[in-house]
C-alpha positions as CSV (number, residue, x, y, z in Angstrom):
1,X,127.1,4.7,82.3
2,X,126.2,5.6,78.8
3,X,129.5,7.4,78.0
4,X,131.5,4.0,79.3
5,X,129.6,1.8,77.0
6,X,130.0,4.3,74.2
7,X,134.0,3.9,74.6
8,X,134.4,0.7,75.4
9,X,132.6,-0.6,72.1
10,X,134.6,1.6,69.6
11,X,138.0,0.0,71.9
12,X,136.5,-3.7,71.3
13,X,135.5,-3.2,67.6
14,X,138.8,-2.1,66.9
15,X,140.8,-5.0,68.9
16,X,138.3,-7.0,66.7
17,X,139.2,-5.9,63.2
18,X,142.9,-6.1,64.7
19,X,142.6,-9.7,65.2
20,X,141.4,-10.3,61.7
21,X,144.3,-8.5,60.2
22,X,146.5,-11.3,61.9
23,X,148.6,-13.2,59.3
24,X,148.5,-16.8,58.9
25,X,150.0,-18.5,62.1
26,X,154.1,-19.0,62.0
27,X,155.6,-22.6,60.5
28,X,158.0,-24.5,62.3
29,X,161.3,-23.8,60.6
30,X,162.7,-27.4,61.5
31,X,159.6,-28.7,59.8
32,X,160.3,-26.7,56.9
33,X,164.0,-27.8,56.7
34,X,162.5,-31.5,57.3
35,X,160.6,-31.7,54.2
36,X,163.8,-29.7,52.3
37,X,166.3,-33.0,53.5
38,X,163.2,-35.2,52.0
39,X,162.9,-33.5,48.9
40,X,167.0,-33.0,48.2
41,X,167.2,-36.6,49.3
42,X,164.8,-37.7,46.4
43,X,167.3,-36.4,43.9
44,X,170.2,-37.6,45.1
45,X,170.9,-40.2,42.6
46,X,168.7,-39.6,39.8
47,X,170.4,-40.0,36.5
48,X,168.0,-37.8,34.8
49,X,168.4,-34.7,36.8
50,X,169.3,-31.9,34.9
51,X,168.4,-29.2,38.2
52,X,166.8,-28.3,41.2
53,X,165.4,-25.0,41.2
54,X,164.3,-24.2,45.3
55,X,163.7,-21.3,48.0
56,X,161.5,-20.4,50.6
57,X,158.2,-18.2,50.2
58,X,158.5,-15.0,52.9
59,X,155.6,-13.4,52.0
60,X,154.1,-9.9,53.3
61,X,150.6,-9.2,54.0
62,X,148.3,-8.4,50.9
63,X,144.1,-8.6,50.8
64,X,143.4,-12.6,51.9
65,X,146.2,-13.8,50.3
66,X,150.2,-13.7,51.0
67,X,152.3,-11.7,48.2
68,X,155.8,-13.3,47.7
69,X,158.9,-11.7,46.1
70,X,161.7,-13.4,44.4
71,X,162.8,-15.7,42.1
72,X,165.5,-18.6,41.3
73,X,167.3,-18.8,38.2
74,X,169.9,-21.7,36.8
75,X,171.7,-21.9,33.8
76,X,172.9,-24.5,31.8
77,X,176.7,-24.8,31.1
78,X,175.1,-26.3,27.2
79,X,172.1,-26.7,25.8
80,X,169.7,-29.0,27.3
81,X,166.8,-31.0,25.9
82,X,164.1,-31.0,28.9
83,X,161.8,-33.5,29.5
84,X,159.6,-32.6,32.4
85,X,159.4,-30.7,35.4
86,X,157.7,-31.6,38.7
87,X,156.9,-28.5,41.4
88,X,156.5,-29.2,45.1
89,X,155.8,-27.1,48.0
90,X,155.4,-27.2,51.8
91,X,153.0,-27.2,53.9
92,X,149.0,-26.9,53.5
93,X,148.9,-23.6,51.8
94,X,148.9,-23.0,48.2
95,X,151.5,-21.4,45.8
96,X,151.6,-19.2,42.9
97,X,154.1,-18.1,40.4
98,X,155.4,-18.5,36.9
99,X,157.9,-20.6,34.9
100,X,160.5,-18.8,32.9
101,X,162.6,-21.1,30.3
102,X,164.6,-19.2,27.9
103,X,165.8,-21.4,24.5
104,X,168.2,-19.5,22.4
105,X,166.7,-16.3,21.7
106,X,163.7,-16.7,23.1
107,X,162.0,-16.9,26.9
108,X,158.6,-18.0,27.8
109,X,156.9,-18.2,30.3
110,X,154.4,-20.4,32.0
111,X,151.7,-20.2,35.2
112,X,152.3,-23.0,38.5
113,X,149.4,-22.6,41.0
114,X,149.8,-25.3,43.4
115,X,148.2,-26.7,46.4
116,X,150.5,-27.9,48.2
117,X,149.1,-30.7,50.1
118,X,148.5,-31.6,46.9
119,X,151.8,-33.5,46.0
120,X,154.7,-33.1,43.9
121,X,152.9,-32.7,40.2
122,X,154.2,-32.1,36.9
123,X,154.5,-28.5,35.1
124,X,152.6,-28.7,31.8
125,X,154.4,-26.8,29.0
126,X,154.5,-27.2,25.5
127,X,156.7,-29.7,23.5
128,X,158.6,-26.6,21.4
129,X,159.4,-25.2,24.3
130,X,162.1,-28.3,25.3
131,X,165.0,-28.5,23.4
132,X,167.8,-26.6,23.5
133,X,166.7,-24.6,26.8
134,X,169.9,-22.5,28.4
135,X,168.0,-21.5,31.4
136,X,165.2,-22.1,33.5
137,X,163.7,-19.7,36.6
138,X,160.9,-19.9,38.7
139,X,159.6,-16.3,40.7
140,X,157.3,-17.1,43.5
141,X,154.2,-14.2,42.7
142,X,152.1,-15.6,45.9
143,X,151.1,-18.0,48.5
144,X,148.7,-18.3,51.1
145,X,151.5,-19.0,54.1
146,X,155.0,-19.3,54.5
147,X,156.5,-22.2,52.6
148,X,159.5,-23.9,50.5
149,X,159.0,-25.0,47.7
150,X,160.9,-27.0,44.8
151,X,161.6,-27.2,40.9
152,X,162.8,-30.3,39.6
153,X,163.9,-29.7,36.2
154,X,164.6,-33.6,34.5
C-alpha cells in the first residue's frame, strides 16, 4: 500500500506542475480578424493618415509572460512631418515593444506598453523627433497572449 501511494504522488505532482506550464488559452481567430475590419475601417477616410503600421503577436512561452518576435516597418516615399501616433491592440492581454522612427540620419527609439482593454491611446514622443521622419517601425518584444495589434501613424 505504501509503495502505491509513494508512486502515485510523484505521477500527480508532476501532472500538476504540467498544468501550470499551460499557456494562456487560444483566441478566436474570427474575433481577432473582427476587431482588424473595425480598426482598418476607422482609417478609411481619414485625411490625416500618413500609415498604418499592424501584425499579429505569436508569441512562445517565456517565465509568466509571452515573448513575441517581429517587427513592421514602412517608409515614406518623402519626408513626412508626423503629428501623433495612436497604438491599439486586441484583446485583454497586454503588449510590449518599442517605436523606431528614423529622421534623416538619425533613428530613435521609443517604449509602447499597453493594456489592451485599455483603448486605442496615443504614443508619447518628443517634438524633435517629428519632422522630416522617412520611416517608422514598431517590433512587438512581448505580450501576455496572442493578439493584433495596430500603429496609426497621423
Amino acid at each position: 500500500m505504501h509503495l502505491a501511494v509513494k508512486t502515485v504522488l510523484p505521477a500527480a505532482v508532476a501532472i500538476a506542475m504540467l498544468a501550470g506550464c499551460a499557456g494562456p488559452a487560444p483566441v478566436d481567430d474570427g474575433a481577432i480578424g473582427r476587431w482588424q475590419a473595425r480598426q482598418d475601417a476607422a482609417t478609411k477616410d481619414d485625411d490625416d493618415l500618413l500609415g498604418v503600421l499592424s501584425g499579429l503577436v505569436g508569441a512562445t512561452r517565456s517565465g509568466d509572460t509571452e515573448v513575441a518576435d517581429g517587427g513592421v516597418a514602412m517608409t515614406f516615399a518623402e519626408p513626412a512631418d508626423v503629428r501623433g501616433m495612436t497604438f491599439s491592440c486586441f484583446g485583454h492581454g497586454r503588449v510590449r515593444g518599442y517605436l523606431v522612427i528614423d529622421a534623416g540620419p538619425t533613428s530613435r527609439s521609443e517604449g509602447v506598453d499597453a493594456q489592451c482593454d485599455a483603448g486605442p491611446r496615443a504614443v508619447e514622443f518628443p517634438r524633435t523627433w517629428r519632422p522630416g521622419v522617412n520611416g517608422v517601425s514598431f517590433h512587438t518584444v512581448e505580450a501576455s497572449d496572442q493578439s493584433a495589434w495596430q500603429l496609426v501613424i497621423r
